[in-house]
DRENPA-3360 file (N, C-alpha, C; in nm, 2 decimals, always signed):
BEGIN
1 = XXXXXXXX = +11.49/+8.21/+9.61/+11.62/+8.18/+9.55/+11.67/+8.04/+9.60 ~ +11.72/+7.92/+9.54/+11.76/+7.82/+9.53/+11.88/+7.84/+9.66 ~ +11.94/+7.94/+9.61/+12.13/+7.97/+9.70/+12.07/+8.01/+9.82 ~ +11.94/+8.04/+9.86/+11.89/+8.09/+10.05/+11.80/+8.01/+10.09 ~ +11.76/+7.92/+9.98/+11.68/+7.84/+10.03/+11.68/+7.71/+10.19 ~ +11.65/+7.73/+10.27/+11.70/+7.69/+10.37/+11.51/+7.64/+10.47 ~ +11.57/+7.64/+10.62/+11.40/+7.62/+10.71/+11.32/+7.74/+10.70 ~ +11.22/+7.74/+10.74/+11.11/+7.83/+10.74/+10.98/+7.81/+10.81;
9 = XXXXXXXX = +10.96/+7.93/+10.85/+10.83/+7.93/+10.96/+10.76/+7.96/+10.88 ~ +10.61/+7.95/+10.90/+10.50/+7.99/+10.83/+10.41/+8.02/+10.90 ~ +10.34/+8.14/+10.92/+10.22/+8.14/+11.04/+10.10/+8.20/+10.96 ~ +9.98/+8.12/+11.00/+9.89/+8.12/+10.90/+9.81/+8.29/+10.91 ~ +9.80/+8.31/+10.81/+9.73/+8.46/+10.76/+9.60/+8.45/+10.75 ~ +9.57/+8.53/+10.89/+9.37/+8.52/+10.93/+9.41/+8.65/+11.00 ~ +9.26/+8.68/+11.03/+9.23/+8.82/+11.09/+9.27/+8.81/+11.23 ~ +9.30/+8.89/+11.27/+9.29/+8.89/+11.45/+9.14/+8.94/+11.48;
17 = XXXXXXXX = +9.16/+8.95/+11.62/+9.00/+8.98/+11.67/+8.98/+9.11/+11.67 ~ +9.10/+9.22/+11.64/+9.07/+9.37/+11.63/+9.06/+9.38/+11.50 ~ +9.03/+9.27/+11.42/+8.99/+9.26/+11.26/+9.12/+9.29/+11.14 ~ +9.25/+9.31/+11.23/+9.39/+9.32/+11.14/+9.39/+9.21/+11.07 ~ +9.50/+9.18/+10.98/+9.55/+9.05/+10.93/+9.66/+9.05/+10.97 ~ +9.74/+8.92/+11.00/+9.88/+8.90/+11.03/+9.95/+8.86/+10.91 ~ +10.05/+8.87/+10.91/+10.12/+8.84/+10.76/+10.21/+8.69/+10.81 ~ +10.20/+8.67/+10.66/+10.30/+8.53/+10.65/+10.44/+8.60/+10.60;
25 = XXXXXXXX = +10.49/+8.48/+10.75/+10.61/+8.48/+10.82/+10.74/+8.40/+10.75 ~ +10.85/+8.45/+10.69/+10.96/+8.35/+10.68/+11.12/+8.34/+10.68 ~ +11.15/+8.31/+10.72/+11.31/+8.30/+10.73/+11.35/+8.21/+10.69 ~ +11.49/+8.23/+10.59/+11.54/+8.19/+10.49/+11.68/+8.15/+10.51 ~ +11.74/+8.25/+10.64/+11.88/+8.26/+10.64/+11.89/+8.34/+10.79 ~ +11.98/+8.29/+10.83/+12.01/+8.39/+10.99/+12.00/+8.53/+11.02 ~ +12.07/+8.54/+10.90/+12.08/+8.74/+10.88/+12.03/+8.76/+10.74 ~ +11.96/+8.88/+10.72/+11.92/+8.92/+10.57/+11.93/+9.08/+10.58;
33 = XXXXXXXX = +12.01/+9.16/+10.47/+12.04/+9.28/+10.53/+12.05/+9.34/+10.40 ~ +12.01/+9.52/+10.43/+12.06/+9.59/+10.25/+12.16/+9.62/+10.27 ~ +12.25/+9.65/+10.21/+12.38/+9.67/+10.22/+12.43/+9.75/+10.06 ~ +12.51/+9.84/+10.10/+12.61/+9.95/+9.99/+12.68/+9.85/+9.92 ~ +12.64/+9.77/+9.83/+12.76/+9.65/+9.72/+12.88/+9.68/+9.73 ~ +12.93/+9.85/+9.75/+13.13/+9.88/+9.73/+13.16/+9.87/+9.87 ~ +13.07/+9.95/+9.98/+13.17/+9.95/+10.09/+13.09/+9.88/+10.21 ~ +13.00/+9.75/+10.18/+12.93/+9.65/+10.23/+12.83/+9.75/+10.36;
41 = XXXXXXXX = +12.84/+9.85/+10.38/+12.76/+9.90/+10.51/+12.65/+9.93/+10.46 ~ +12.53/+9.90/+10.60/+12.43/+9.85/+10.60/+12.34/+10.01/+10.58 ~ +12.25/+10.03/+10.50/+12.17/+10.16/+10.41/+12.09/+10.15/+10.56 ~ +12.10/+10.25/+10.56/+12.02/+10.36/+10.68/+11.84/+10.31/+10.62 ~ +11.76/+10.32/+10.75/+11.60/+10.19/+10.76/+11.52/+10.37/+10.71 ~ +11.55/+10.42/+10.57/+11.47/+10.57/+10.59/+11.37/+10.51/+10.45 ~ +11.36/+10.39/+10.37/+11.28/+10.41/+10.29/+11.32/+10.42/+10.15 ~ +11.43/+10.46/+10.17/+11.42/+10.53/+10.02/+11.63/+10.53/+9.96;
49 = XXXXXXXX = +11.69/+10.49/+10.05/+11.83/+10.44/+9.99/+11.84/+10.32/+10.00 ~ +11.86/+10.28/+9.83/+11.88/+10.18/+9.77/+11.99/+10.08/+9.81 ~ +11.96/+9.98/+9.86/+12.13/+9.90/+9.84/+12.07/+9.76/+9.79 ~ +12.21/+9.66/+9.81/+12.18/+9.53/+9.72/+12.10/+9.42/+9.88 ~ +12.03/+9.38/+9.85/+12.00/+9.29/+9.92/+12.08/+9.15/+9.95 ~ +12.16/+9.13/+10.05/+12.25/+9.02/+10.10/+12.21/+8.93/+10.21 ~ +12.23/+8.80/+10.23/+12.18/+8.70/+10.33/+12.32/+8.62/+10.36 ~ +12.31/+8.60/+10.49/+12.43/+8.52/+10.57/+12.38/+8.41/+10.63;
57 = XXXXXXXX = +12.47/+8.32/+10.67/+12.41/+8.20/+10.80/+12.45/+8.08/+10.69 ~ +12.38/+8.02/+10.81/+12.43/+7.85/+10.77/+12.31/+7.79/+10.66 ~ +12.21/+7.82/+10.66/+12.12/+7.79/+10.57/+12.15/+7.83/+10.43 ~ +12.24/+7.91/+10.39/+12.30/+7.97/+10.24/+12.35/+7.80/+10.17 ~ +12.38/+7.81/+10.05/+12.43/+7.71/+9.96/+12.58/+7.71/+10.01 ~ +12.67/+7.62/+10.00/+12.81/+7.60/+10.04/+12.87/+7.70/+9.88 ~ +12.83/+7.69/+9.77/+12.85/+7.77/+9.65/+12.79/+7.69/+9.55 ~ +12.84/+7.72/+9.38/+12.80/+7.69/+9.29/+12.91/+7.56/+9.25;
65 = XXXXXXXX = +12.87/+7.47/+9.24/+12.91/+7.39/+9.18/+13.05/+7.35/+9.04 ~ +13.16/+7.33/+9.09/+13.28/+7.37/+9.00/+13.25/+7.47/+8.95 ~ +13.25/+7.57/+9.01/+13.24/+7.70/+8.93/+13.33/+7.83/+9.07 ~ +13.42/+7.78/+9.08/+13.51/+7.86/+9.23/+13.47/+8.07/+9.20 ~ +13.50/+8.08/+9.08/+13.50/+8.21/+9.03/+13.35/+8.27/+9.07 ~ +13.24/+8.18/+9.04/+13.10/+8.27/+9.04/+13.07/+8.24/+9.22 ~ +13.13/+8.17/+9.30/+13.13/+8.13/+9.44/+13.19/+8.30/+9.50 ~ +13.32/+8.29/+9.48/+13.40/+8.40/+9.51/+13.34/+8.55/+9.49;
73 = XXXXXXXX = +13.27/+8.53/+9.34/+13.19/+8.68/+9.36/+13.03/+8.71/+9.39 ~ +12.97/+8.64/+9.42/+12.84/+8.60/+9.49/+12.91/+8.60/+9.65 ~ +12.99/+8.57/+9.72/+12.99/+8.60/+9.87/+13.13/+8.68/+9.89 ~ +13.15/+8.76/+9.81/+13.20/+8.89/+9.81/+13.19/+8.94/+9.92 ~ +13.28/+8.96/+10.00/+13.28/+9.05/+10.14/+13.18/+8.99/+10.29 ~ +13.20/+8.85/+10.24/+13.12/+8.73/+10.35/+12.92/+8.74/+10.37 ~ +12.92/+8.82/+10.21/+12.74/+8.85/+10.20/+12.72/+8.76/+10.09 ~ +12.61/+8.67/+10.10/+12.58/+8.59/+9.95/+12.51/+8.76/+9.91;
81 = XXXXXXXX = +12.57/+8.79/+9.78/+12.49/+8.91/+9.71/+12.40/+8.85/+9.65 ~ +12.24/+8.89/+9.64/+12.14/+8.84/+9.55/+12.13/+8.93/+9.46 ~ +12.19/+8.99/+9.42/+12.17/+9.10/+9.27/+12.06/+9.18/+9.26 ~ +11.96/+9.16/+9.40/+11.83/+9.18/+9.40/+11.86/+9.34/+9.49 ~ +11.78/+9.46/+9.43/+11.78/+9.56/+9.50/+11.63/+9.59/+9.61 ~ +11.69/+9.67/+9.70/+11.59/+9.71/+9.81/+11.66/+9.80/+9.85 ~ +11.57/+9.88/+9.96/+11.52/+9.95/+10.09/+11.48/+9.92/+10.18 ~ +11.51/+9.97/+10.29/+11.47/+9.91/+10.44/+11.38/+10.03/+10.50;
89 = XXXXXXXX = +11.30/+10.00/+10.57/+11.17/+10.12/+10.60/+11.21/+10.14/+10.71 ~ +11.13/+10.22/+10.80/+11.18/+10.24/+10.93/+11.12/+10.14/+11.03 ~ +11.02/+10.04/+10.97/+11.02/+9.95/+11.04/+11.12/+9.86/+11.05 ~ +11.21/+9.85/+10.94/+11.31/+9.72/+10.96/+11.29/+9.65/+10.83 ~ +11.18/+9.65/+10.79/+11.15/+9.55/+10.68/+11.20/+9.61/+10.55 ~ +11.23/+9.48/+10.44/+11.27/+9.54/+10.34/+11.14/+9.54/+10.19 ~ +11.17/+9.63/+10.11/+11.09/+9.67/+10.01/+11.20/+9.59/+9.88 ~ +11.18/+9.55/+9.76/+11.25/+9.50/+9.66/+11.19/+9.60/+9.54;
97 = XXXXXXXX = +11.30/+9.69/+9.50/+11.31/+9.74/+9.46/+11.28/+9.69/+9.23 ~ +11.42/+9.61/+9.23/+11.43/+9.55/+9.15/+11.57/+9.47/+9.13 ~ +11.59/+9.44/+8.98/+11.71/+9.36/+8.95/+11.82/+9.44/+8.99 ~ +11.94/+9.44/+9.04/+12.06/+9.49/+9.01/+12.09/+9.55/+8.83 ~ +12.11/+9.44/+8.76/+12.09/+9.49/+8.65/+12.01/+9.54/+8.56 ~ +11.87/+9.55/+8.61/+11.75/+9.59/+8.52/+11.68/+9.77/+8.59 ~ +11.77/+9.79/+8.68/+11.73/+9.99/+8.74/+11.75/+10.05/+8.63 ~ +11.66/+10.11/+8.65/+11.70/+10.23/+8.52/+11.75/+10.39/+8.61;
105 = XXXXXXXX = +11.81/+10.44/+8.59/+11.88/+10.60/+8.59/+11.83/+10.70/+8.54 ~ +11.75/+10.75/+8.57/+11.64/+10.91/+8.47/+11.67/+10.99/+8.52 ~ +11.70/+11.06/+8.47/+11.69/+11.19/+8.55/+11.78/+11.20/+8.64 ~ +11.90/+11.14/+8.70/+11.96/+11.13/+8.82/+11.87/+11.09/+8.92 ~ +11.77/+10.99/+8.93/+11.69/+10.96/+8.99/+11.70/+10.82/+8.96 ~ +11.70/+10.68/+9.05/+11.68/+10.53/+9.02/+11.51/+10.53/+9.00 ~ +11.47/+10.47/+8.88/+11.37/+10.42/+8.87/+11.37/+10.23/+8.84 ~ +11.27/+10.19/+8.92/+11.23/+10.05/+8.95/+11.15/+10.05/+8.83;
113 = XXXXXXXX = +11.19/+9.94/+8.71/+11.14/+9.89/+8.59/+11.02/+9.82/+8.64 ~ +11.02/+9.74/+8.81/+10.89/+9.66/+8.84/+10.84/+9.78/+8.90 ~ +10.82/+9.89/+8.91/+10.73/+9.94/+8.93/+10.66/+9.97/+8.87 ~ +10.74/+10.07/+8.73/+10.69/+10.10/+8.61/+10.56/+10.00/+8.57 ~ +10.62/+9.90/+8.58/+10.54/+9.78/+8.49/+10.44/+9.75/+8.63 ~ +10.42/+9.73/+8.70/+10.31/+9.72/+8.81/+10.20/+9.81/+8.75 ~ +10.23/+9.92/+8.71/+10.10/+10.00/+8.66/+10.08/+10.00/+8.53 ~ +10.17/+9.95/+8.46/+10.13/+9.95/+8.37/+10.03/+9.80/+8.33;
121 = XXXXXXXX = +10.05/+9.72/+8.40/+9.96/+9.58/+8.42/+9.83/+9.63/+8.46 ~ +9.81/+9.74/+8.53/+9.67/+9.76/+8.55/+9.57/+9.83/+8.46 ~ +9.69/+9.87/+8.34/+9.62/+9.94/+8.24/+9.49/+9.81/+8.20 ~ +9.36/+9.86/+8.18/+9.23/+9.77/+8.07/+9.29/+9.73/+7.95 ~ +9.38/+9.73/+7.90/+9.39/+9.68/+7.79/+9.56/+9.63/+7.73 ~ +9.64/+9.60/+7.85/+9.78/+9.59/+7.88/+9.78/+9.39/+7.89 ~ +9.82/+9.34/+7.82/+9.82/+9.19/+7.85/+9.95/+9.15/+7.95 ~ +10.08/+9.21/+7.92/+10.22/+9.17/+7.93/+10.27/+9.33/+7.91;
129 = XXXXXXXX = +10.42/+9.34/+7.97/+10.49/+9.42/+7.99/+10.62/+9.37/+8.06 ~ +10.71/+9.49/+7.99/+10.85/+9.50/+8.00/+10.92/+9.59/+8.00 ~ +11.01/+9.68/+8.06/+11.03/+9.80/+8.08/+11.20/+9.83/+8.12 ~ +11.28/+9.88/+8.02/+11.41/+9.89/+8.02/+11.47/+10.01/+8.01 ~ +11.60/+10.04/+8.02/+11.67/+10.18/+8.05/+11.70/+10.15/+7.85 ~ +11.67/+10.29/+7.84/+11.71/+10.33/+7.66/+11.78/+10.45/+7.66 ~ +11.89/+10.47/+7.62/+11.98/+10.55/+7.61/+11.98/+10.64/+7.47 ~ +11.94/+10.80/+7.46/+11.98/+10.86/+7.37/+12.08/+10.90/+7.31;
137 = XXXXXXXX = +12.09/+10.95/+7.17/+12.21/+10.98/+7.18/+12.32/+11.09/+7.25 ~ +12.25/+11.15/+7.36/+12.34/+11.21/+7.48/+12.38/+11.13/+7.60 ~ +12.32/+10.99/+7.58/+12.37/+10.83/+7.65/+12.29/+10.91/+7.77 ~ +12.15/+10.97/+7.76/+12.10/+10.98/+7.89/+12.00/+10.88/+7.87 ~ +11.98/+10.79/+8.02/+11.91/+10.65/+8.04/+11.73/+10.77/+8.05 ~ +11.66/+10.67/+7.99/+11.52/+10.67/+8.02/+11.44/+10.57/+8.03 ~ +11.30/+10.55/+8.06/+11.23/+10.44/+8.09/+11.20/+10.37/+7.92 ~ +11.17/+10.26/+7.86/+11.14/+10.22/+7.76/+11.03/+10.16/+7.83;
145 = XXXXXXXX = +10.93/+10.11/+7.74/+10.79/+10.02/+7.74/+10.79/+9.97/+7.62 ~ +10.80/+9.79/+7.67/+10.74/+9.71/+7.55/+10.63/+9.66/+7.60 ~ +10.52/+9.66/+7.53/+10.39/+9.63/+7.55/+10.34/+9.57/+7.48 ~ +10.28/+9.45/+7.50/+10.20/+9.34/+7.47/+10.03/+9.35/+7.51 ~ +9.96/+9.41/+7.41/+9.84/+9.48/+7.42/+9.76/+9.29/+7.41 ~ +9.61/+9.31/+7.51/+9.54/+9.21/+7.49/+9.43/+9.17/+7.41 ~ +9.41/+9.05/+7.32/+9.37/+9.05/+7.22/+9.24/+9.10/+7.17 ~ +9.25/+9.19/+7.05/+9.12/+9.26/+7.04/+9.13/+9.39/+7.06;
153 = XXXXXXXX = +9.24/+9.43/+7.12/+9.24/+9.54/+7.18/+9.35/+9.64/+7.10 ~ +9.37/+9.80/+7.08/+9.40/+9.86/+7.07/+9.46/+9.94/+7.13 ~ +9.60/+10.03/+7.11/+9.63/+10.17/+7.22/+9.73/+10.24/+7.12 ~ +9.74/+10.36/+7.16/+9.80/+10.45/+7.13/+9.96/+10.46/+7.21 ~ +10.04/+10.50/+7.15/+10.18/+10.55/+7.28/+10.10/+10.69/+7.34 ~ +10.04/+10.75/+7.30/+10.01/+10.83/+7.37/+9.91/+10.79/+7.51 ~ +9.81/+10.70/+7.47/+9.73/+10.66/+7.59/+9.83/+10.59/+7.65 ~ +9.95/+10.51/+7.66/+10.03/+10.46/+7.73/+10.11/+10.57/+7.85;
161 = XXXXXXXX = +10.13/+10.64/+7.75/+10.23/+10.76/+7.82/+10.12/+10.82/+7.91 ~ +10.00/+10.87/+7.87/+9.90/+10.92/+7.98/+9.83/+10.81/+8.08 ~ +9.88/+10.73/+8.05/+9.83/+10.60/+8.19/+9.92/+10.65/+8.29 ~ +10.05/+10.63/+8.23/+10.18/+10.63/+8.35/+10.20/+10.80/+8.38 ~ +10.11/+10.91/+8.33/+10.14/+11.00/+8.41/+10.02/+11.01/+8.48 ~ +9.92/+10.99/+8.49/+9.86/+10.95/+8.61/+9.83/+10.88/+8.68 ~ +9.99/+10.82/+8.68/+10.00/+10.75/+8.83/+10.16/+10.75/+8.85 ~ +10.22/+10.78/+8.75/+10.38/+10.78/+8.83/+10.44/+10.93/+8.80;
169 = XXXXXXXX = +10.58/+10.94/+8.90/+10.63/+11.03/+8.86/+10.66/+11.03/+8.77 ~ +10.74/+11.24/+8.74/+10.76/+11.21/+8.57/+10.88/+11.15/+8.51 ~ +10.97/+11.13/+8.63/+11.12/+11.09/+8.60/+11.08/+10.90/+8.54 ~ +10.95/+10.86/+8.61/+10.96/+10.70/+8.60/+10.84/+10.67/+8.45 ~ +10.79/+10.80/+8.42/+10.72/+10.77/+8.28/+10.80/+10.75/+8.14 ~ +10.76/+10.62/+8.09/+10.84/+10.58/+7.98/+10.80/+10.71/+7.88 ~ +10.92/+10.70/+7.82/+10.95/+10.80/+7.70/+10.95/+10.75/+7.52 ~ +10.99/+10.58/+7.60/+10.93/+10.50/+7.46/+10.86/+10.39/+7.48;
177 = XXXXXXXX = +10.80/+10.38/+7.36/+10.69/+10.29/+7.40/+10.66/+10.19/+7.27 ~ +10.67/+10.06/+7.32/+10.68/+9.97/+7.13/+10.58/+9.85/+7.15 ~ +10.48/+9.83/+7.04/+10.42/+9.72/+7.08/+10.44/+9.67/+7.02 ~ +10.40/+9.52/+7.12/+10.51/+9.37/+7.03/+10.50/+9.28/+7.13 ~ +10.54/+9.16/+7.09/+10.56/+9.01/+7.18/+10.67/+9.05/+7.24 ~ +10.69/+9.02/+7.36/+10.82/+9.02/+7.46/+10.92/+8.88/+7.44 ~ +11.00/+8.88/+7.43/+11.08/+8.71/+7.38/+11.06/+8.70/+7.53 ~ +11.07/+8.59/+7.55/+11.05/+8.50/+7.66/+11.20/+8.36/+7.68;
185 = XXXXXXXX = +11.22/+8.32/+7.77/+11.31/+8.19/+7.78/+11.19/+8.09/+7.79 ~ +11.26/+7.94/+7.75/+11.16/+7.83/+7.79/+11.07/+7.79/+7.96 ~ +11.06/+7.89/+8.03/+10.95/+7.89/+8.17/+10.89/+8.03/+8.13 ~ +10.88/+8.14/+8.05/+10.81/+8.22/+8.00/+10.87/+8.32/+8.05 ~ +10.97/+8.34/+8.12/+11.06/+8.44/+8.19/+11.10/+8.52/+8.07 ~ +11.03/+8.67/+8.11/+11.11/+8.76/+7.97/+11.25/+8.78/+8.01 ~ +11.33/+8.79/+7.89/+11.44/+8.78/+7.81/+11.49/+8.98/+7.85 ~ +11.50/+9.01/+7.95/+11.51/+9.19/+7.87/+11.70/+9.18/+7.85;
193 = XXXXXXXX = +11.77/+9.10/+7.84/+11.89/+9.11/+7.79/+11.85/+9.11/+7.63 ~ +11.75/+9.05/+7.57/+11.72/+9.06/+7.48/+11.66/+9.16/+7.44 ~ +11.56/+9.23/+7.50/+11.50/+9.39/+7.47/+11.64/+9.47/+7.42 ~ +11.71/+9.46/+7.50/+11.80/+9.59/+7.53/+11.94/+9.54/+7.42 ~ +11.92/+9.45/+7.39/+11.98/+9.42/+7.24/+11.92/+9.49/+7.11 ~ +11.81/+9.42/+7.10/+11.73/+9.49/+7.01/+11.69/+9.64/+7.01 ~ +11.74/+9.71/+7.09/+11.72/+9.85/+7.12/+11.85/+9.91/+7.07 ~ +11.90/+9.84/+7.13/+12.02/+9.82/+7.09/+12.10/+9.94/+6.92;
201 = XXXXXXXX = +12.03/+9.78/+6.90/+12.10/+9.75/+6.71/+11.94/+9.79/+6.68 ~ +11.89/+9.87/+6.71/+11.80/+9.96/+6.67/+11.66/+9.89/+6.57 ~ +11.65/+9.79/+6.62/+11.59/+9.64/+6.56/+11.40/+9.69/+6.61 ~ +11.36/+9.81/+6.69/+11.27/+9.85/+6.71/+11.28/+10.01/+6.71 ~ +11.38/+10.06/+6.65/+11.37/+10.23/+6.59/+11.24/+10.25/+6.56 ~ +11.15/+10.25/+6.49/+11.06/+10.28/+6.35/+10.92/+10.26/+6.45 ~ +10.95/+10.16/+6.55/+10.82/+10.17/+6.64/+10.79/+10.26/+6.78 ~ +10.89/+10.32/+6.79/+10.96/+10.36/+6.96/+10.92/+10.51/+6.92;
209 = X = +10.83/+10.55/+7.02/+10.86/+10.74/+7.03/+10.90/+10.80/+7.03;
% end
């Protein structure tokens, strides 16, 4: 991110002599912490409670540029908020979950859209992928799949659906599933404000499971 971008260490990634690898190293900001977004305290290091991912220190951006309002709610409670979700393990370190606005809700359970799509990239015949919360009409959230199949190639929603149940839970297996080009912005960055329009106004009904 541009707003944490600051000094950084880097230590080169080779084996040690007990044949481990060391990981590359970096700091971005003095403090980097998950944190509850309403009542700022820091989510317990168990793995698996969610909070927003926040960075402090002098290396942060001073703010956004005539823009006092988007300054004021990005360091909301003296945390630059990165909108970016995680978990903290019991080592300390954190896991990135996903977007703030892109978690889906199933089941009373948070499901990670990047994880969904992590496996679903390893499907043989998956080019691109994109995966959003679709609401029925009892407005209960589920996983959606737009998929961008690779050329030549063929699938079923069914073989989609049985990819993702052998290998995810069943709360995080999409329930719909549409094949199609994903809109993209001009750096190729998919658009899912745009999915979830089009899901919307029902502009992919006729293809969706």
């Amino acid at each position: 991110m541009t707003e944490t971008l600051g000094p950084f260490i880097v230590r080169p990634w080779k084996a040690n002599s007990d044949g481990e690898c060391t990981k590359l190293n970096f700091v971005v900001s003095d403090v980097v912490d998950v944190k509850d977004p309403e009542s700022n305290e820091s989510t317990p290091h168990d793995g698996k409670t969610i909070g927003e991912i926040m960075f402090k220190g002098d290396a942060l951006m001073l703010g956004y540029l005539k823009n006092s309002h988007a300054t004021e709610k990005a360091f909301r409670g003296g945390w630059y908020r990165t909108g970016d979700l995680g978990v903290r393990q019991t080592n300390g370190s954190i896991t990135v979950k996903d977007r703030a606005k892109d978690i889906i809700y199933s089941k009373g359970e948070a499901v990670s859209s990047l994880e969904v799509e992590a496996v679903l990239l390893n499907h043989p015949k998956v080019l691109k992928v994109a995966v959003v919360g679709k609401c029925d009409q009892c407005l209960v959230e589920s996983p959606c799949a737009i998929v961008k199949l690779r050329d030549g190639c063929s699938a079923s929603v069914e073989d989609i659906t049985k990819f993702c149940e052998d290998h995810l839970a069943t709360h995080m297996v999409p329930r719909s599933v549409v094949f199609g080009d994903l809109p993209v912005n001009s750096t190729g960055k998919v658009q899912k404000f745009r999915i979830r329009e089009k899901i919307k106004n029902n502009e992919w009904c006729d293809s969706m499971n």
